[in-house]
C-alpha positions in Angstrom: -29.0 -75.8 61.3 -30.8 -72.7 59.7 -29.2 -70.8 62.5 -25.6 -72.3 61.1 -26.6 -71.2 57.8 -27.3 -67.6 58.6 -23.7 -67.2 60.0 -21.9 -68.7 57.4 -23.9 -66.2 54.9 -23.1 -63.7 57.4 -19.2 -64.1 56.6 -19.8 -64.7 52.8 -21.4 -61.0 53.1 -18.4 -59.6 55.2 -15.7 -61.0 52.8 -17.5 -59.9 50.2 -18.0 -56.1 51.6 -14.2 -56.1 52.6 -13.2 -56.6 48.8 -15.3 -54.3 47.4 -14.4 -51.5 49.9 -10.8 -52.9 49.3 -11.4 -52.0 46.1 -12.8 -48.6 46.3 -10.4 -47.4 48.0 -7.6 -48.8 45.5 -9.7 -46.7 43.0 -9.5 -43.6 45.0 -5.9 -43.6 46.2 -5.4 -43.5 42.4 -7.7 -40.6 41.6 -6.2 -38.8 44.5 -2.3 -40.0 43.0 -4.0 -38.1 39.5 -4.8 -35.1 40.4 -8.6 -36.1 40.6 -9.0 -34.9 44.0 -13.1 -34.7 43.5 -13.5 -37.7 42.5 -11.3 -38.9 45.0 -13.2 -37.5 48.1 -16.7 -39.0 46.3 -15.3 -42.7 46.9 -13.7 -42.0 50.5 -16.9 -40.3 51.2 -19.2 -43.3 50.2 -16.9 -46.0 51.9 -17.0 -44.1 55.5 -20.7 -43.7 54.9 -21.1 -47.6 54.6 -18.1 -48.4 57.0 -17.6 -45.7 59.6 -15.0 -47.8 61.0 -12.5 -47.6 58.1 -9.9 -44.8 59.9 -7.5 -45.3 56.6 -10.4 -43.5 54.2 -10.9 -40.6 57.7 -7.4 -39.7 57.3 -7.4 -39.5 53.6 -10.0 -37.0 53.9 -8.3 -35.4 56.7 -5.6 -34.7 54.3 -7.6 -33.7 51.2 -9.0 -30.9 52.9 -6.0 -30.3 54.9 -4.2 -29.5 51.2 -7.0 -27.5 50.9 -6.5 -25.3 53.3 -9.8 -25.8 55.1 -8.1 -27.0 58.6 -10.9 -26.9 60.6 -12.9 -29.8 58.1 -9.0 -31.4 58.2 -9.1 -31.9 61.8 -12.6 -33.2 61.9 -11.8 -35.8 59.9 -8.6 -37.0 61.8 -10.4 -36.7 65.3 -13.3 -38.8 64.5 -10.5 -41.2 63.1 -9.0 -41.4 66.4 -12.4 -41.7 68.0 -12.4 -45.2 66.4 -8.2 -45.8 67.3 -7.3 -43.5 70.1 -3.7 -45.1 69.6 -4.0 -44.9 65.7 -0.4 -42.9 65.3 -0.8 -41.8 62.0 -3.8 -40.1 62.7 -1.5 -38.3 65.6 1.0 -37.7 64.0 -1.3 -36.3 60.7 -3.0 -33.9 64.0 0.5 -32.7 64.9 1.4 -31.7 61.3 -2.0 -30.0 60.9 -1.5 -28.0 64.0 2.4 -27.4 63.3 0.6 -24.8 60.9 -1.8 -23.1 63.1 -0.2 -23.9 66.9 3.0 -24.9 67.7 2.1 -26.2 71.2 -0.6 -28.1 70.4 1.6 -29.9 67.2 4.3 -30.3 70.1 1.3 -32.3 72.6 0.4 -34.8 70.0 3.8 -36.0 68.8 4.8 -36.3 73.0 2.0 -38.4 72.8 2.9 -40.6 70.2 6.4 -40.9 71.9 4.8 -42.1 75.6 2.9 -44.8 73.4 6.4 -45.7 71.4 9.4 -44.1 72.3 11.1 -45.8 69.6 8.9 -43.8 67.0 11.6 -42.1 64.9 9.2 -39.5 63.2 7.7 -38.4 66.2 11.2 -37.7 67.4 12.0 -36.2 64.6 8.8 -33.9 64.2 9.2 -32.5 67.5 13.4 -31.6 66.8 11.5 -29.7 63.8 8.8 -28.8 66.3 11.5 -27.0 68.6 13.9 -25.6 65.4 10.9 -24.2 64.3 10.0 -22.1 67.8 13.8 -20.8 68.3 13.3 -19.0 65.0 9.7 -17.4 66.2 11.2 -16.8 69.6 12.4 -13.1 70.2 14.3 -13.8 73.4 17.6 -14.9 72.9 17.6 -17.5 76.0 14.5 -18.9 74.8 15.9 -19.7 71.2 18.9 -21.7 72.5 16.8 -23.5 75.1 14.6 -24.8 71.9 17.4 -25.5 69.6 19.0 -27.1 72.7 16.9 -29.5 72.7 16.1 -30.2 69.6 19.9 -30.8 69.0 19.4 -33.5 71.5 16.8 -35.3 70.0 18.7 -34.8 66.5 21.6 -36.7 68.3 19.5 -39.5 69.7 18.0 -40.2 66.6 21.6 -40.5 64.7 23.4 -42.1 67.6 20.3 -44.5 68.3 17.9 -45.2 66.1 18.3 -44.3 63.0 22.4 -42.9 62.3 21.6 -42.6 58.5 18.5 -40.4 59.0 19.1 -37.4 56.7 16.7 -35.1 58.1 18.1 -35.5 61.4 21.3 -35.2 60.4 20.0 -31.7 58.1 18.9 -30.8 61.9 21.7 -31.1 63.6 23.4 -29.1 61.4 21.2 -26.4 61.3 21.8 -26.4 65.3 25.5 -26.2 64.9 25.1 -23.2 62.7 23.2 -21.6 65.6 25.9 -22.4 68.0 28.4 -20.9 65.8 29.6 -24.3 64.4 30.0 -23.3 60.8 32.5 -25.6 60.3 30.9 -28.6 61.8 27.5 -27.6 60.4 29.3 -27.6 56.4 30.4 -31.1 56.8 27.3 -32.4 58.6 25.3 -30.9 55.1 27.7 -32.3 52.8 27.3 -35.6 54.0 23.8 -35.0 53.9 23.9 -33.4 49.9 26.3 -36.5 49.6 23.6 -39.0 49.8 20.7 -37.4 49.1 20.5 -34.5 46.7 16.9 -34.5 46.0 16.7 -33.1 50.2 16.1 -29.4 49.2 17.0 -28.1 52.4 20.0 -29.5 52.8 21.0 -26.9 49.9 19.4 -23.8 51.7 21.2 -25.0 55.3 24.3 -25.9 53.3 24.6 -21.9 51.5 23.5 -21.0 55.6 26.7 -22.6 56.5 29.1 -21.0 53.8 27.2 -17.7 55.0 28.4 -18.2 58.5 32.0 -19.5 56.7 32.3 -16.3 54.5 32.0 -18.3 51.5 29.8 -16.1 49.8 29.9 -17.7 46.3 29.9 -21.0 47.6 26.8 -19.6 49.8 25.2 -18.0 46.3 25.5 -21.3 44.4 23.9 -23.4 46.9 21.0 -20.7 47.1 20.8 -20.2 43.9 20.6 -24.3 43.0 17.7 -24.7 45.3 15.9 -22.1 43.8 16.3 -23.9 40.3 15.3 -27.1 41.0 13.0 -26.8 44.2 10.0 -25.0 43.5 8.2 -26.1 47.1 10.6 -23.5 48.2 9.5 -20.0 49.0 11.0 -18.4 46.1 11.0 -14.7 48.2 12.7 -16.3 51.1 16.1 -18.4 48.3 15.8 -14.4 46.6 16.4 -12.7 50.5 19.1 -15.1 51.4 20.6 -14.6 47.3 20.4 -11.0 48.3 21.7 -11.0 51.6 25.1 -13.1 50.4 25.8 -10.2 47.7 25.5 -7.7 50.3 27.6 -8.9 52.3 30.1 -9.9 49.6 30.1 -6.1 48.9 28.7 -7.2 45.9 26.0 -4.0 46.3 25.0 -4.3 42.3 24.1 -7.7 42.4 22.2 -7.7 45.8 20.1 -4.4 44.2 19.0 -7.0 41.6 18.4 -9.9 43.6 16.0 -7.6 45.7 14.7 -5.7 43.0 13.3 -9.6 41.7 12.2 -10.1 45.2 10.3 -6.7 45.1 8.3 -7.7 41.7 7.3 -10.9 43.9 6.3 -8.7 47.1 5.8 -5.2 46.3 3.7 -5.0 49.5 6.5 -6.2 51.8 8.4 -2.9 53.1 11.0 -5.2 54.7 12.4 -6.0 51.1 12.3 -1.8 50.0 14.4 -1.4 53.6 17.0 -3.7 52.3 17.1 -2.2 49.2 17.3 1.6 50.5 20.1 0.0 52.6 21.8 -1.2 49.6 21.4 2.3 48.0 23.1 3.7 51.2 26.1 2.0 51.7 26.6 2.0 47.6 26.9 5.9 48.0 28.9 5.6 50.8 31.3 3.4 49.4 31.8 5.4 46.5 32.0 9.3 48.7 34.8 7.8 50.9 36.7 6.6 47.7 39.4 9.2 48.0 41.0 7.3 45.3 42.9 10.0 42.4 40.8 7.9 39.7 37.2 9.1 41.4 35.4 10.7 38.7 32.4 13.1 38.8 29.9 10.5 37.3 30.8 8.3 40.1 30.0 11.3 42.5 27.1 12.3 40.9 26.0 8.7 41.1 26.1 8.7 44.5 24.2 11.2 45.2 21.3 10.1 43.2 21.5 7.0 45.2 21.4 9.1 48.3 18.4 10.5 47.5 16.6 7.2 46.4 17.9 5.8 49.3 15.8 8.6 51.4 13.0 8.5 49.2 12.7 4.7 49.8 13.5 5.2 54.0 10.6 7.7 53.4 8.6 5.5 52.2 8.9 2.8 55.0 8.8 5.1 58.0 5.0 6.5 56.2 4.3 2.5 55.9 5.3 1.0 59.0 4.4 3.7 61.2 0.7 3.5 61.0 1.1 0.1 62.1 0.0 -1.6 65.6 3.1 -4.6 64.9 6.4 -3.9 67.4 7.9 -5.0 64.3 6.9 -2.6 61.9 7.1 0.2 64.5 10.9 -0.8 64.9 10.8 -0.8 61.2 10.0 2.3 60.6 11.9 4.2 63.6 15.3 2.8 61.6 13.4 4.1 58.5 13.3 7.5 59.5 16.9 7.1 61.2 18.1 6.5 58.0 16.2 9.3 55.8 17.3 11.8 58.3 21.0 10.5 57.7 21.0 10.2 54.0 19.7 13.6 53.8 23.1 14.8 55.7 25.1 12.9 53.2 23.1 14.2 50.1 24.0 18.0 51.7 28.0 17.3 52.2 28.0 14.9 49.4 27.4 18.5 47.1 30.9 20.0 48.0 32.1 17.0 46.6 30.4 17.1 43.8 31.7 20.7 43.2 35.1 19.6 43.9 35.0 16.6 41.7 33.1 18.3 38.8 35.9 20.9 39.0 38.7 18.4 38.8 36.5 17.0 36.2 37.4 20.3 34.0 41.0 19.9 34.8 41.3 16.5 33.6 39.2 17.1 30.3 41.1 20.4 29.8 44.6 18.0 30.3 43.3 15.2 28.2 42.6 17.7 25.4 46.2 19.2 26.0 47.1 15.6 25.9 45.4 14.5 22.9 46.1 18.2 20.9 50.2 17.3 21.7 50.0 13.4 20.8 48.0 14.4 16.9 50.9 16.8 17.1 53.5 14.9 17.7 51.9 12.1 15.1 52.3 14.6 12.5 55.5 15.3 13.2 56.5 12.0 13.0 54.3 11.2 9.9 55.9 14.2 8.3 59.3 13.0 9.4 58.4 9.6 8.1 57.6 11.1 4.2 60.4 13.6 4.5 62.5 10.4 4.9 60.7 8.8 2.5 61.6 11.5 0.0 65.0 11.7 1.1 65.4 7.7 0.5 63.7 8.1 -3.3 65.8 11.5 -4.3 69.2 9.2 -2.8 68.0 6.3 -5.1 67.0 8.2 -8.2 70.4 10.2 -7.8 72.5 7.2 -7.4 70.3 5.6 -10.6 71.4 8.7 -12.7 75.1 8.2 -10.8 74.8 4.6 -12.8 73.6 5.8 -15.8 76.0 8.7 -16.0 79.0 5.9 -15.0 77.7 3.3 -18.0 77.3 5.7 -20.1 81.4 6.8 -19.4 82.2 3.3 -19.9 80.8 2.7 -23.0 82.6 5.8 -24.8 85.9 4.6 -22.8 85.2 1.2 -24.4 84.6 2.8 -27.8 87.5 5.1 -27.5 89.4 1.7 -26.8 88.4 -0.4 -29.7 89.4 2.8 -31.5 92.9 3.3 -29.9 93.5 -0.4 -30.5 92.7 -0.2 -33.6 94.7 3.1 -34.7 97.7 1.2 -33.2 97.1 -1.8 -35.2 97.0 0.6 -38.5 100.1 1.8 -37.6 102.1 -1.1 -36.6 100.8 -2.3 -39.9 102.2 1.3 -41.5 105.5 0.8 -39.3 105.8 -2.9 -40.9 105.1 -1.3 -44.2 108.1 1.0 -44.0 109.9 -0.5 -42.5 110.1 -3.5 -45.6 110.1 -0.3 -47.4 113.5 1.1 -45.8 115.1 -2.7 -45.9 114.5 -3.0 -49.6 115.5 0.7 -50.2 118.7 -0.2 -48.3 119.4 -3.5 -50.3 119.2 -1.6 -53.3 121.9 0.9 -52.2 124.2 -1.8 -50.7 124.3 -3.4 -54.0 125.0 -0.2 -55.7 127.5 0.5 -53.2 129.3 -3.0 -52.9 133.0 -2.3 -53.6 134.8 -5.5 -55.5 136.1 -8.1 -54.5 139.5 -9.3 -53.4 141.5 -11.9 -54.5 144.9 -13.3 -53.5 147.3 -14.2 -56.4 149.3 -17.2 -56.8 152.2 -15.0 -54.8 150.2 -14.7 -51.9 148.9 -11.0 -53.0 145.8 -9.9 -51.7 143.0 -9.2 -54.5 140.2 -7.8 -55.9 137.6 -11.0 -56.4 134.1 -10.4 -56.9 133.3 -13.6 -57.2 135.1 -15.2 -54.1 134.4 -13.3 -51.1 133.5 -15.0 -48.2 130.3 -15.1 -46.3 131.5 -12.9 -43.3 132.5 -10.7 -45.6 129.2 -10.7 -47.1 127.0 -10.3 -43.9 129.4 -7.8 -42.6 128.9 -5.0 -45.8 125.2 -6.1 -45.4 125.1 -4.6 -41.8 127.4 -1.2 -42.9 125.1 -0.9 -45.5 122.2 -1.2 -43.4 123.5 0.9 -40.5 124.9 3.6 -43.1 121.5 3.9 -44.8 120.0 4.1 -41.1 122.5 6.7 -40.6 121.6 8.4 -43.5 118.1 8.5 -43.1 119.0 10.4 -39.5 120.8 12.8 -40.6 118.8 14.1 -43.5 121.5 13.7 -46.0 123.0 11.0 -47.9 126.7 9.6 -47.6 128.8 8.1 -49.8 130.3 4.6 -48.8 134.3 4.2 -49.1 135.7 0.9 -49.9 137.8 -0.5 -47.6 141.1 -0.6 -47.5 142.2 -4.7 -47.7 145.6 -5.6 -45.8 147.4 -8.4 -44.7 146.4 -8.7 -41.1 147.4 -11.3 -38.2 144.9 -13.6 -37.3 144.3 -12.4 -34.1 143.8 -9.0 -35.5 141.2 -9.9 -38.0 139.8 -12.0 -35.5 139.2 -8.9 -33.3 138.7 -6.2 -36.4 135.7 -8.6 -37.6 134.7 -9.8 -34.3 134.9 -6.3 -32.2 135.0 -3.3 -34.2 132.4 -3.7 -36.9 129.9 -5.5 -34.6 130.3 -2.6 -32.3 129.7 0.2 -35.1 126.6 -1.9 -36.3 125.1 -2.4 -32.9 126.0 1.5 -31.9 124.2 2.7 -35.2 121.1 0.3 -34.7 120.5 1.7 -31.3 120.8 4.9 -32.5 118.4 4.3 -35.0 116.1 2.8 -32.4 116.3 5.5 -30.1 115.4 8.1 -32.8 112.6 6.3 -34.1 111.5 6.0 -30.3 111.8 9.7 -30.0 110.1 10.5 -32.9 107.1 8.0 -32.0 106.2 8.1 -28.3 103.1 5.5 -28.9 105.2 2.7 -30.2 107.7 3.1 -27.7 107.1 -0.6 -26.1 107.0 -1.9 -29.7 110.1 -0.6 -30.5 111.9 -2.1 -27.2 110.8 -5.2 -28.6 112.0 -4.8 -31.8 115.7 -3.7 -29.8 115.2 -6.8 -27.7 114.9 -9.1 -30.9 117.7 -7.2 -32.5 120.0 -7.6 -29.7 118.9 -11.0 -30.2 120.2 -11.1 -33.8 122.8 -9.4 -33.4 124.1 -12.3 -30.9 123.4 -14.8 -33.4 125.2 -13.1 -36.0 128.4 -12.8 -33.8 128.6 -16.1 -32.7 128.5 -17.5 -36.8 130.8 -14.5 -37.4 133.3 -16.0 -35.2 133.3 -19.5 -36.3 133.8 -18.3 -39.9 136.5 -15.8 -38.6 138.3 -19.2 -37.3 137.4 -20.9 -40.5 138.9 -17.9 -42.7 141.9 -17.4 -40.5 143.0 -20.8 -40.6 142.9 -20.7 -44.6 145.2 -17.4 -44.4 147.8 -19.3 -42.4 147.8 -21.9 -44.8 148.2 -20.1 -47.8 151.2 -17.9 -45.7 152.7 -21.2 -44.6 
């Protein structure tokens, strides 16, 4: 019984020691997930001194001084974990990631171990495909770097095609093969698909601007690089600024690789690989612009290259004192190409002189032409600017003498207009005056008439013509009226004054006194009036429209009066032949 009481207490201790290491480590897994790395080791330390046998809290320390740095302390730590689970494949594969930074072969040993225990193990697969990528880029000989990424291509393929087909890191491996085996094309779409699904993988973005390298696509290439060196800071900053640098380059984009390894530089001063690069830049920037035969090449371009000539040599100067005093193959190749290069850009700095000669003279010829040039084009402005006010002047002299033209015209009109009203009215003064006289002369001329009036006839009972004052007829009346009117007219013609005759009264036919009243005295008055008319025409040119007028109107009369003088002539001729009868 007290032996059954000692076991069961035995357990209650156990359960009880599990929770509270349980819970220890809880707490230290969170002070390690905080930064509090200190604190952290404390707790693993005190649960490994009271449970040796707790690999988890071995490994953990493994990898706190593994971050570190201290690597000998980091491999302690994991071995004595394996001590207590030789088959413990997280402590394996934490050995083959500690030795992937300090030996290769050794890192390669552990993960073909974890494969013979599980073959299925994808990241032991996978770490030895990185394991393999990683020595083809160490490995000098050609033959040895494709036997590596050989086989890490087949592993990569196993993994996809087997085990794991959406594995993006194998997948980021296989690509990085194809690029090797000059499968740019095939490498591109491998890393998209990769980018596609995952783009927090960083180095899917540095193989992906690899494979647009390899494609030519040099900004495609520069955007990738540059987008991994943004937002990835794990990356080796130096290495995204070489591969930004080498893109330009070989964009023959020589101004923008100088920068990129000019940022590099500040970075590495120390690292004579990255002042090669640039020297080589330098170069083939001079080169570029002394072979540029182009018309437009101008001396500051010239003289441009040549002071990159002689950085350039400086700077291959520079490495061949550097690298030559080292013991590395690599440096010692480093700086024979140095001093290849110095010795070359000093040729080109001696040769690149004539042309500077040459183009500093055609530099003179073109500034002595563009003066020429610019002399004749302010000249010829001026011309035209003088042409332009000469016109100017032209167009205000034309409309200032057409203005006075106007002025000169109006001012015509107006006196016309005055001279007019004064015509019109001097005419209407003396067609009043001509009106005036011309009353004047009729009344004058009824004065005379009845001076002048010869008596009357009368016939006795025996049929006797006589003298009767008091019964002549009305033909006889209007027909002295006109002789005394045209005899006046005649009168006033002639200058003198005549004396009137009185007729001699006969017995006459009919028909003859028909034609004596209707013919001959008509015709006498109408051949004085005209007369008359004509000679007042004469003697007043101005009124000679008038005057028609007046002819026209006495023509008029003159119709009238014929046609009554007839019908009394019938009247009075009838009478006669009554009385005869």
């Amino acid at each position: 019984m007290n032996s059954a009481t000692s076991s069961q207490e035995k357990s209650e201790d156990s359960s009880s020691n599990k929770r509270t290491i349980s819970i220890e480590y809880n707490m230290a897994l969170l002070n390690e997930r905080d930064c509090n790395f200190e604190d952290a080791e404390s707790s693993y330390r005190r649960i490994v001194s009271k449970f040796p046998y707790y690999v988890d809290a071995h490994l953990r320390l493994g990898c706190l001084a593994k971050a570190a740095g201290n690597y000998d302390a980091a491999e302690s730590y994991i071995r004595t974990a394996l001590k207590h689970d030789e088959n413990n494949r997280d402590a394996r594969s934490l050995l083959g990631n500690l030795y992937s930074q300090i030996d290769l072969l050794k890192s390669q040993k552990c993960f073909r171990e974890i494969i013979e225990i599980d073959p299925e193990d994808a990241y032991a697969n996978l770490a030895l495909a990185d394991l393999h990528h990683k020595m083809s880029q160490k490995a000098d000989d050609v033959k040895e770097k494709k036997q590596h990424l050989e086989r890490a291509q087949v592993i990569y393929h196993r993994i996809l095609s087997q085990k794991q087909p959406n594995n993006l890191y194998a997948a980021n491996g296989l690509g990085v093969a194809f690029i090797f085996f000059n499968r740019p094309r095939e490498a591109k779409e491998t890393f998209v698909q990769v980018r596609d699904a995952d783009k927090t993988v960083g180095a899917v973005w540095v193989n992906l601007g690899h494979a647009f390298v390899s494609l030519r696509q040099f900004p495609n290439a520069i955007a990738a690089y540059t987008h991994a060196l943004e937002n990835f800071p794990e990356f080796d900053r130096l290495e995204l600024l070489e591969y930004i640098a080498r893109a330009h380059y070989e964009a023959d984009d020589l101004d923008r690789c100088k920068r990129a390894l000019v940022k590099a530089l500040h970075m590495a001063p120390a690292k004579q690989e990255l002042w090669f690069n640039l020297a080589i830049s330098l170069e083939h920037s001079a080169l570029k612009a002394i072979n540029n035969v182009d018309v437009n090449r101008t001396y500051k371009q010239v003289k441009r290259a040549v002071d990159d000539f002689k950085q350039a040599r400086d700077i291959f100067s520079q490495v061949a004192t550097q690298c030559g005093v080292s013991n590395d193959p690599k440096d010692l190749g480093l700086a024979k190409r140095g001093k290849s290069h110095y010795e070359a850009c000093d040729d080109w700095i001696k040769s690149s002189e004539l042309h500077l000669r040459h183009e500093e003279e055609h530099e003179r010829i073109r500034k002595e032409e563009r003066e020429v040039a610019l002399r004749q084009a302010e000249k010829f402005h001026r011309e035209q600017a003088e042409a332009r006010r000469n016109e100017q002047l032209q167009i205000e002299e034309e409309r200032r003498r057409k203005q006075e033209q106007l002025k000169l015209e109006i001012k015509r009109l107006e006196e016309a207009a005055v001279e007019a009203e004064a015509a019109v009215e001097s005419e209407a003064n003396d067609g009043a005056n001509m009106q005036e006289a011309k009353e004047s002369s009729n009344s004058q001329n009824e004065k005379k008439e009845d001076s002048t009036k010869p008596p009357e006839v009368q016939q006795d009972d025996e049929g006797e013509v006589g003298i009767d004052n008091g019964s002549k007829t009305a033909t006889e009346n209007a027909v002295n009226s006109d002789l005394g009117e045209s005899i006046m007219d005649i009168e006033q013609s002639n200058g003198k004054p005549q004396t009137l005759d009185a007729p001699e009264i006969t017995q006459h036919d009919p028909e003859d006194t028909k034609k004596d009243d209707g013919s001959e005295e008509e015709a006498d008055i109408l051949s004085v009036e005209k007369d008359s008319n004509v000679k007042a025409a004469e003697s007043q040119p101005g009124e000679k429209r008038s005057l028609e007028e007046d002819n026209h109107a006495d023509d008029k009369e003159i119709s009238k009066r014929r046609r009554l003088d007839s019908s009394q002539s019938d009247t009075k001729s009838t009478s006669f032949e009554e009385e005869a009868a």
